[in-house]
Legacy VTK file of the C-alpha trace (Angstrom):
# vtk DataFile Version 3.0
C-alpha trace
ASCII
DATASET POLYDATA
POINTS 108 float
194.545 51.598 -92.140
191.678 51.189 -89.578
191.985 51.516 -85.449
193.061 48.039 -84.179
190.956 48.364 -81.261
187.973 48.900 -83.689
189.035 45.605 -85.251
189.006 43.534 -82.268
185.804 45.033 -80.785
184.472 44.735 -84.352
185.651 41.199 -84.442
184.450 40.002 -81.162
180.631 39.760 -80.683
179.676 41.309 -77.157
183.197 42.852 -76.899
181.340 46.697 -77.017
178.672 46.287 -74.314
182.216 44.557 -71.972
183.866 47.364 -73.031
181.349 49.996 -71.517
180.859 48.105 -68.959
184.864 48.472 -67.754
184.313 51.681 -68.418
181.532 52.305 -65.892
183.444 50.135 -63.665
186.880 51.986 -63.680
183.951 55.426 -63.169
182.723 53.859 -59.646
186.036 52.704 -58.640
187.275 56.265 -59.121
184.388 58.010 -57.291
184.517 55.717 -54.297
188.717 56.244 -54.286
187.711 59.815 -54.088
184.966 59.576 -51.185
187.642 57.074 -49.005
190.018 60.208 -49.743
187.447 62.813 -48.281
186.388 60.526 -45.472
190.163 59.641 -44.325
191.024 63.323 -44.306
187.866 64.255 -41.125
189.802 60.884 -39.696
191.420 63.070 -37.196
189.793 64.171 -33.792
186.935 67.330 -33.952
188.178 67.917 -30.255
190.860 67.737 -27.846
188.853 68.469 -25.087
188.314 65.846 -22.496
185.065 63.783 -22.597
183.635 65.231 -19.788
183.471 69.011 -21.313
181.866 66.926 -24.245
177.958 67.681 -24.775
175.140 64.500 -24.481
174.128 63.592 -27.696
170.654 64.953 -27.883
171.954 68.526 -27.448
174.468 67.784 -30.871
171.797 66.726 -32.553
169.480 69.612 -31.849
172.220 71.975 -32.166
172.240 70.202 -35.955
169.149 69.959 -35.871
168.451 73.812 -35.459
171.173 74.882 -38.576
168.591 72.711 -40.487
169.626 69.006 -40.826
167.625 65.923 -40.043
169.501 64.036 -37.827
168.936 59.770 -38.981
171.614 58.194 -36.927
174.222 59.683 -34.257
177.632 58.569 -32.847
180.463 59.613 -31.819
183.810 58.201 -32.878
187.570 59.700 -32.653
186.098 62.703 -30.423
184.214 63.422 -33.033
180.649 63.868 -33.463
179.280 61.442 -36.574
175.842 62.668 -37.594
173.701 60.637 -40.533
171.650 63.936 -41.929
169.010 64.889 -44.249
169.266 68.250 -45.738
167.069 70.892 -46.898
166.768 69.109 -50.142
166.546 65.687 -48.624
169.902 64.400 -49.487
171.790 62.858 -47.360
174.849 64.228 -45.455
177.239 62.981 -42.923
178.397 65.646 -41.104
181.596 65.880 -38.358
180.410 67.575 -35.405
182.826 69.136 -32.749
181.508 67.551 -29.566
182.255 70.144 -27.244
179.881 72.873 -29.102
178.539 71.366 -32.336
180.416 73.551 -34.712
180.101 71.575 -37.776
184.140 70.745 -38.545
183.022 69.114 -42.135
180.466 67.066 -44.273
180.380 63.876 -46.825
LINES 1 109
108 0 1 2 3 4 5 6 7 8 9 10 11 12 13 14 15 16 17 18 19 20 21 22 23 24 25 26 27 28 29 30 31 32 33 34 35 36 37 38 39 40 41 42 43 44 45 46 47 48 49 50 51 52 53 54 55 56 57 58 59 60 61 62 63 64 65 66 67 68 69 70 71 72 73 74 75 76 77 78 79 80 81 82 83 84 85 86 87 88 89 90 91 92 93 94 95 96 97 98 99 100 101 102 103 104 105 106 107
């Protein structure tokens, strides 16, 4: 007795390339749960230092900047320094900066 599954896709013209195409689908939908997970968990504040024992931006990003990161785009967000990097390697990295000093707390 053959696989019913192999039946239908065998029956069904097109059914194969749908098929791996789900499958890639259900892949990216996995991976991007996975990155929402990681990004939720640096959700929380780098600091609970008041704003004004915080350090201007420019000093963050060469403090970054000096551990060897490119620094793209800067913010800061839930006391918590948001830095769009380049590596050594030239891939990209978000790293969560600690405003007060610019201990990096984590990275995407």
């Amino acid at each position: 007795m053959q696989n019913s599954s192999f039946k239908i896709s065998a029956a069904v013209p097109g059914s194969g390339a749908l098929l791996k195409i789900s499958a890639v689908a259900v892949a990216v939908v996995m991976l991007g749960a996975g990155a929402t997970a990681n990004a939720g968990s640096l959700g929380k504040p780098c600091t609970s230092a008041p704003e004004a024992q915080w350090l201007p931006m420019p000093q963050l990003q060469a403090k970054v900047e000096a551990q060897g990161y490119k620094v793209q785009k800067a913010k800061l967000k839930n006391a918590c320094g948001e830095l769009y990097t380049l590596d050594k390697n030239g891939s990209r990295v978000e790293l969560f900066v600690d405003p007060t000093n610019g201990q990096i707390i984590g990275q995407m």
